[in-house]
Legacy VTK file of the C-alpha trace (Angstrom):
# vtk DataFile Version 3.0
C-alpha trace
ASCII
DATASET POLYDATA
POINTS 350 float
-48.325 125.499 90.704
-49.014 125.695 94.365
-48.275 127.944 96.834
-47.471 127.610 100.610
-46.749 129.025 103.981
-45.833 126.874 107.068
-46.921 127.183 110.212
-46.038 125.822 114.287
-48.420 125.599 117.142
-49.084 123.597 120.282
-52.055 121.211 120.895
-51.069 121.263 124.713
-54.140 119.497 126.163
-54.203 122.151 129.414
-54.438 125.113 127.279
-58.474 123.943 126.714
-58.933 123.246 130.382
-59.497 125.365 133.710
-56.269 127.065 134.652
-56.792 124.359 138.152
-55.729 121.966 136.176
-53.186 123.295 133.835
-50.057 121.874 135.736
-51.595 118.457 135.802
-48.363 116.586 134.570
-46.811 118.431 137.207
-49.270 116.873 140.040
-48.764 113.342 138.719
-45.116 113.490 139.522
-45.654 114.706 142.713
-48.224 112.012 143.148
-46.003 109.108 142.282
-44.180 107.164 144.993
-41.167 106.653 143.000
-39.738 110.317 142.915
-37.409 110.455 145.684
-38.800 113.184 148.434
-35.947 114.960 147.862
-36.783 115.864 144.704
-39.806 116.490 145.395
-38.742 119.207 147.842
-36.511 120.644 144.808
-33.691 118.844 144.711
-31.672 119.539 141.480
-34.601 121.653 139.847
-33.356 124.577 137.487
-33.022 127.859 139.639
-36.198 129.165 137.386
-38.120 126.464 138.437
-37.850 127.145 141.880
-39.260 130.476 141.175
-42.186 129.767 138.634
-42.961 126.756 141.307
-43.263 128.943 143.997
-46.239 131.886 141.896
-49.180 131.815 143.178
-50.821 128.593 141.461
-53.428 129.926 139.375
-51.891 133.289 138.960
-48.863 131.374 136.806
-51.224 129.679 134.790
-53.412 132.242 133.728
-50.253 133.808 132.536
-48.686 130.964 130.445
-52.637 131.140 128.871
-52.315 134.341 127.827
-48.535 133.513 126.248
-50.702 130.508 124.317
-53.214 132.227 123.351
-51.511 134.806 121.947
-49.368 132.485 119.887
-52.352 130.672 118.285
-53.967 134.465 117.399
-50.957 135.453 115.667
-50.964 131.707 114.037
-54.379 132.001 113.004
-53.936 135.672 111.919
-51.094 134.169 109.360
-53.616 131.200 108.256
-56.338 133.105 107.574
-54.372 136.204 105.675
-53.044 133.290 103.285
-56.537 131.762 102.954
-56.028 128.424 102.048
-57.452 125.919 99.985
-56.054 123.086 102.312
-54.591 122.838 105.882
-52.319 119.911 106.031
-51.035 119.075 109.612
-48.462 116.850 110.874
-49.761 115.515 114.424
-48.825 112.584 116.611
-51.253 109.956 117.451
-51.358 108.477 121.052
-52.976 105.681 121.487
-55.713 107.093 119.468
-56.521 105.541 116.326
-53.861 103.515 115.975
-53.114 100.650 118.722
-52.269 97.175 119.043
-53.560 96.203 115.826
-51.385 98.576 113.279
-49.331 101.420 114.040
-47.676 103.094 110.759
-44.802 105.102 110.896
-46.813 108.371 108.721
-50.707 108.201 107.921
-52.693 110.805 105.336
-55.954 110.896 106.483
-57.485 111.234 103.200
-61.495 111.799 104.326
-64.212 114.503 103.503
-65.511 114.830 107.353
-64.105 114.276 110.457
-65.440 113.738 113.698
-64.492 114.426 116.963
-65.593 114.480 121.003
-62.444 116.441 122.652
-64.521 116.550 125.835
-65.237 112.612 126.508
-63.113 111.064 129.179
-62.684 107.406 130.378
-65.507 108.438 133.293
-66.249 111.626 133.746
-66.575 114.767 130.992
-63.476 116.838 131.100
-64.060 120.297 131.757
-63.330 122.705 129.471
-62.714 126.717 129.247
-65.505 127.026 126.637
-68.174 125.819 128.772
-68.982 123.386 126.291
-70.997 119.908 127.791
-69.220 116.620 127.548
-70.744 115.460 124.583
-70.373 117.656 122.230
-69.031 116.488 119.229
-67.436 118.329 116.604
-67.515 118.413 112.624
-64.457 118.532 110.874
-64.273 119.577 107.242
-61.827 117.695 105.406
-60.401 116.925 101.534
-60.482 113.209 100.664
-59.368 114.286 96.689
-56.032 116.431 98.459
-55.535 113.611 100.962
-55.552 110.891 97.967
-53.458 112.950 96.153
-51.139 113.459 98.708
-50.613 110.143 100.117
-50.306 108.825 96.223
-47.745 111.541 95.455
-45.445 110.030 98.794
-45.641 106.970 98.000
-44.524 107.827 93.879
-41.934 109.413 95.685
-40.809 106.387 98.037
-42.299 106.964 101.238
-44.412 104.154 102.085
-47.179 105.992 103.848
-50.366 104.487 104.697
-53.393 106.013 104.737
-57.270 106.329 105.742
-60.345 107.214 104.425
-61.943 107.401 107.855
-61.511 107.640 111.472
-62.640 104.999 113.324
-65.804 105.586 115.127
-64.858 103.706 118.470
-61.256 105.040 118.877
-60.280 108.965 119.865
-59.714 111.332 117.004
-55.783 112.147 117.221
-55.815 115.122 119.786
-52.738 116.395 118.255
-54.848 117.047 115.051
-58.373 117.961 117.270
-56.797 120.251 119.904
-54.860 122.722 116.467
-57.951 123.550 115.073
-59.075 124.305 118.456
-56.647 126.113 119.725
-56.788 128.237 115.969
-60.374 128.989 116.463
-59.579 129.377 120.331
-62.318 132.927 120.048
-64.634 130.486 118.292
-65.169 132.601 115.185
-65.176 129.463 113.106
-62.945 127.375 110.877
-63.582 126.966 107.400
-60.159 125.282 106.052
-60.757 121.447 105.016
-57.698 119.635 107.297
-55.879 116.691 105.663
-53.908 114.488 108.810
-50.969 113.225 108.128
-49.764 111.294 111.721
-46.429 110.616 112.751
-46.036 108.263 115.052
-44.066 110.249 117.388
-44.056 108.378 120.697
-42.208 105.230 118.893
-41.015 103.082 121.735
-43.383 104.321 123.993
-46.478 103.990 121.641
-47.848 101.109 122.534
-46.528 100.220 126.345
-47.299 103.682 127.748
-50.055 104.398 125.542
-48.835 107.857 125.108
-49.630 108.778 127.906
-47.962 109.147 131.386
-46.650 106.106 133.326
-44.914 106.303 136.714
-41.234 106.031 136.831
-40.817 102.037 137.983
-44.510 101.408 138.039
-46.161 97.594 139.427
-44.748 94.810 137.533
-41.638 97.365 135.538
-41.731 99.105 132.591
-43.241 97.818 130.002
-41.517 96.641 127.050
-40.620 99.052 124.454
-41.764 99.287 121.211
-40.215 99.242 117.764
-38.789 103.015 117.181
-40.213 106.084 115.838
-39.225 106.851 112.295
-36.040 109.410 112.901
-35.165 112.899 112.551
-33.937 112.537 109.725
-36.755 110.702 107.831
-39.427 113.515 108.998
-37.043 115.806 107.606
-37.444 113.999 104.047
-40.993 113.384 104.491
-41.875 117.584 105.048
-39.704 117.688 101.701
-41.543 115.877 99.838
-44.903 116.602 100.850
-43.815 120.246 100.224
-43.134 118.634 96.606
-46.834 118.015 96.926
-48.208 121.194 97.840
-46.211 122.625 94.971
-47.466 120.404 92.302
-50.510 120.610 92.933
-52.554 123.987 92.057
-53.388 124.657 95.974
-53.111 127.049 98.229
-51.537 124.826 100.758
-50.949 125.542 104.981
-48.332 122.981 106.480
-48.970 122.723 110.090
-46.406 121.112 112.573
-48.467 121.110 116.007
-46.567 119.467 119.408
-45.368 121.093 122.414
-41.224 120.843 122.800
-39.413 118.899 125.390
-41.761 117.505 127.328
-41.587 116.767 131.180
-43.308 113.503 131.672
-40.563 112.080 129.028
-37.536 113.633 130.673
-36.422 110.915 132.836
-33.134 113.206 133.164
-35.736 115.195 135.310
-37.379 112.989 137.300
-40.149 113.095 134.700
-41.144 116.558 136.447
-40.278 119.530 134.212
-38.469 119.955 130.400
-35.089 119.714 128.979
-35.197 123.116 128.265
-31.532 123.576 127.501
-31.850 121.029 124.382
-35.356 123.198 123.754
-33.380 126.687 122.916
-30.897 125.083 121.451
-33.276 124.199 118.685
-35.089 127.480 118.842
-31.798 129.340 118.583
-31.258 127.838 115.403
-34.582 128.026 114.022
-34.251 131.868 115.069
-31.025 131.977 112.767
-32.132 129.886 109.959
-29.134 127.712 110.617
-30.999 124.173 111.071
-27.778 122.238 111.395
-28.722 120.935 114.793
-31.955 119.739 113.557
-29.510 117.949 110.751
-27.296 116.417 113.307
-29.915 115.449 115.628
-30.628 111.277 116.321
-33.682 109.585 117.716
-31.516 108.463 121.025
-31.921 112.513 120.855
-34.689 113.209 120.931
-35.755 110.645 123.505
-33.055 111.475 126.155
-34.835 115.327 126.312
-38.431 113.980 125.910
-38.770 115.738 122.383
-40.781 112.720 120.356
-43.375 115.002 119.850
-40.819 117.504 118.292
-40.689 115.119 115.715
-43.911 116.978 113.669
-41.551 119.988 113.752
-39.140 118.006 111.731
-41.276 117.640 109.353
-41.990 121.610 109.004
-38.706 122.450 108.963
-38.282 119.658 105.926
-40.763 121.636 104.167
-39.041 124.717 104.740
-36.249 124.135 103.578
-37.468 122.588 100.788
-39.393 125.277 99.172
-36.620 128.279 100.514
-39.609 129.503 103.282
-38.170 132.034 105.481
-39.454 132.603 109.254
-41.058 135.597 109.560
-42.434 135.684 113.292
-41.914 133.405 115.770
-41.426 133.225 119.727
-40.758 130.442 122.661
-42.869 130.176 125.390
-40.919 128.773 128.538
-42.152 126.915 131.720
-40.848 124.497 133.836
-43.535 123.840 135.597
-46.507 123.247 132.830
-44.797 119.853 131.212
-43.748 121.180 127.979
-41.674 124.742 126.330
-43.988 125.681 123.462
-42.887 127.274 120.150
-45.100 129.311 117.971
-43.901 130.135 114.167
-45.054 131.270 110.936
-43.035 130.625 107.272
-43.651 132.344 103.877
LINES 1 351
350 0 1 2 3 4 5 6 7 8 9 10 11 12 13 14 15 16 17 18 19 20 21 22 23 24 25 26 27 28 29 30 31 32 33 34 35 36 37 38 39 40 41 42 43 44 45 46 47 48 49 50 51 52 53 54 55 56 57 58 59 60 61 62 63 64 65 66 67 68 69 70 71 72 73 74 75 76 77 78 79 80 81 82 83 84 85 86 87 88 89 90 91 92 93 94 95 96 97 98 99 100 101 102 103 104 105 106 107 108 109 110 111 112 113 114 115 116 117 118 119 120 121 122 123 124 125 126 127 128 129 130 131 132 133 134 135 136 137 138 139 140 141 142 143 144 145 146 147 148 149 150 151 152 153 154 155 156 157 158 159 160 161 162 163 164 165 166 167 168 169 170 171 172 173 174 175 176 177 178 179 180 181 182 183 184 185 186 187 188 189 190 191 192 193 194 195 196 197 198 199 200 201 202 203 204 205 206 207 208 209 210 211 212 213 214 215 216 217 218 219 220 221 222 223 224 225 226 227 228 229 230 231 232 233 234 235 236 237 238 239 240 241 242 243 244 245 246 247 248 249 250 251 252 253 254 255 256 257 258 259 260 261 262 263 264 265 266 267 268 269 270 271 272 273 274 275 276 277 278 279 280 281 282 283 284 285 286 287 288 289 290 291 292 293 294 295 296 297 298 299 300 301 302 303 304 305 306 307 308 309 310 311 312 313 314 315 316 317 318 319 320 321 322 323 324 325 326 327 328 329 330 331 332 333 334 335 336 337 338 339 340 341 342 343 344 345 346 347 348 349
């Protein structure tokens, strides 16, 4: 029989880059035309923005690092005092591997090795806080026997998942799934778990037509068409169920990862696209808190996309798991910003 503990991290992209540039979402909604100037000026921000807005720049960043960083040490503190035999995370792909050409709904990445260039922009190298040069590429251990497993145990249990025995060599590696084992070895003292993907196509409607990425608010020519949905709330919740199934079945010693930022600014058209729907954000956490997941029950996909929480949507999926198995939280804390794009939460389960 398995055993399991479940886990919750951000792969906030910033968090690996100078602390210039950690308000970047920020910068492009400042930068965009479309934003009235009253806004701009802070029209209808939250009071608290007003005040985290007007920190000295770098000053505020440094200090949502340190909140970050602190959350993935006490993360990887959990990980590595369970040892695992298998580190399964839930992480949204955008624009990544999957694109025009097939975009499922859930993928296991069932592969021994995984690759990986975090560093490699469309021009130039992005800078990062380790120093590191722009082409260094990184070697992921994987488990292609746990993935196969896995993805053959979903589908037994009626979950059409697809699934991959590689990453494609011309396409990104998921950042979701690069930047969590990152951020978890964040001292660089190594990382010796094999990782088994599963994606979740998070960004749904968006997936394809924004690229998951950020778009202006009427940009040249209108929106683009929207795509078909992501799978909903409810359905992640099912899915962390019965990959928890999984884990126990199995004779592992199994980590479930959910890793996505909260609420996240450049989705919150409520906001201008400038800063979180951090109201809907503690809502959640509140109830995660109290082990009262009702709201994550009730919760719709019109939801989740009116606060900009798609990426929340891996979080579903822990909190399917959880409940599944009768986890209990045993630390966790919220990291709040309004002006660094997303509220971040940080959890550990056994």
């Amino acid at each position: 029989m398995g055993e399991l503990i479940a886990l919750g991290l951000t792969h906030f992209p910033p968090l690996a880059w100078p602390d210039e540039m950690m308000d970047r979402a920020l910068q492009f909604a400042f930068a965009d035309p479309d934003v009235p100037e009253a806004v701009k000026q802070g029209e209808g921000w939250p009071p608290p923005m007003r005040v985290e807005f007007d920190r000295d720049r770098l000053e505020a960043a440094a200090a949502h690092r340190a909140a970050l960083v602190d959350g993935c040490t006490r993360v990887r503190a959990a990980l590595d005092d369970f040892a695992p035999d298998v580190v399964v995370i839930w992480g949204d792909d955008q624009y990544e591997l999957f694109r025009e050409d097939a975009v499922p709904a859930f993928c296991v990445v069932a592969a021994d090795e995984m690759r990986f260039s975090p560093w490699r922009g469309n021009g130039d190298a992005i800078p990062n806080i380790w120093g590191d040069p722009g082409d260094t590429e990184f070697e992921l251990a994987g488990d292609a026997a746990f993935g196969r497993y896995l993805a053959g145990s979903l589908l037994e249990d009626e979950f059409d998942v697809a699934y991959a025995y590689q990453a494609r060599p011309d396409r990104p590696f998921p950042h979701a799934i690069a930047n969590t084992v990152l951020f978890l070895d964040y001292g660089r003292k190594g990382f010796p778990y094999p990782v088994v993907p599963v994606t979740v196509n998070c960004y749904g409607r968006f997936a394809i037509g924004r690229r998951g990425g950020m778009v202006r608010v009427a940009p040249d020519g209108g929106p683009p068409a929207l795509d078909p949905p992501s799978p909903s709330p409810r359905r992640c919740i099912d899915l962390g169920r019965a990959v928890a199934r999984a884990a126990l079945r199995s004779d592992r010693r199994v980590a479930l990862v959910a890793s996505s930022s909260w609420s996240h600014g450049f989705l919150h058209d409520r906001g201008w696209r400038m800063y979180p729907d951090t109201e809907s954000d503690r809502a959640y956490y509140d109830a995660l808190e109290r082990g009262d997941h009702g709201i994550w029950h009730r919760t719709t996909l019109d939801d989740i996309e009116r606060s900009g929480q798609q990426e929340m949507l891996n979080w579903f999926c822990l909190v399917g798991a959880v409940e599944e198995v009768g986890l209990r939280r045993e630390w966790s804390t919220y990291v709040e910003t309004y002006v660094f794009n997303s509220n971040k939460c940080f959890a550990v389960f056994r």
